[in-house]
N, C-alpha and C positions, 0 to 999 in steps of 0.2 A: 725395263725402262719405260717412259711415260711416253705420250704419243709425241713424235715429232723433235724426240731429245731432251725435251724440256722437264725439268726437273720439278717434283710435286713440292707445294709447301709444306711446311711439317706441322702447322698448325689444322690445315683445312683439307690435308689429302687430295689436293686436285692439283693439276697445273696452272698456269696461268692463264694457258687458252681457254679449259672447261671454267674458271673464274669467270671471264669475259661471257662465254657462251651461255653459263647457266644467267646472268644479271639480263641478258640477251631475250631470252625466250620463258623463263619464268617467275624472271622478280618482276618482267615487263607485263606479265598478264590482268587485264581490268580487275579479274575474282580477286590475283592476290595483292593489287594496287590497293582493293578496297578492303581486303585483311586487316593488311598495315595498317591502313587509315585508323581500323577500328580497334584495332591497338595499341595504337598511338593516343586516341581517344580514351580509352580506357586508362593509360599509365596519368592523364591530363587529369582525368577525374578522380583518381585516388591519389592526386596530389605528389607525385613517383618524383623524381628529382632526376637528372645525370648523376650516374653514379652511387645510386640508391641500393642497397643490397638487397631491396625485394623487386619483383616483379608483379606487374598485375595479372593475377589470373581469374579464370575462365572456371568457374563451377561445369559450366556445360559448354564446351570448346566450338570457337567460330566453325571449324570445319562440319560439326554436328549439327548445325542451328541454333546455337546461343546466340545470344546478345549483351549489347554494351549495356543493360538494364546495372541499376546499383544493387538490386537482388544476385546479376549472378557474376558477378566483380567483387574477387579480394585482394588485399594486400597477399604475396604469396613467397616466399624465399626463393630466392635463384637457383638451386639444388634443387627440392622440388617439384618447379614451376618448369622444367625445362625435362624431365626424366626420360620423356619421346617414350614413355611406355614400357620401361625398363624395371625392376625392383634395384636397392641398393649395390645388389653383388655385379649388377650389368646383363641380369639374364632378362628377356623377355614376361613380360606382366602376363598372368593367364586373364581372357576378358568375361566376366560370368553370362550367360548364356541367357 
């Protein structure tokens, strides 16, 4: 059972409190206040819509030192754009050396 009785969502695997807690202490941080920004920035400049079935992605990912340059922004599918570093079947990507 989940901490304190509370039941996980089925979407997001967390309870409610760790929902609150993570919005609390990590959506809240300046670095990743100013991610978003550049994110958001980025979908703004490739023209991305609500609802748009692509994503704007990152040739070289914010966390790495990219940037919002129109060099390293593409239109990107949501599949994709979103893999967390994964291949198709859900295994871990090996990273070449």
């Amino acid at each position: 059972m989940a901490e304190g009785g509370q039941t996980r969502s089925p979407t997001s695997h967390r309870t409610p409190g760790q929902i609150l807690r993570h919005g609390r202490t990590y959506q809240a941080r300046k670095s990743q206040r100013k991610n978003r920004a550049l994110r958001n920035a980025a979908r703004k400049k490739l023209g991305l819509k609500k609802g748009d079935p692509r994503d704007a992605g990152h040739r070289v990912s914010l966390m790495r030192g990219g940037s919002n340059g129109s060099s390293n922004i593409k239109p990107q599918s949501v599949a994709s754009n979103r893999g967390h570093g994964t291949s198709g079947n859900g295994r871990i990507k090996r990273r070449a050396k």
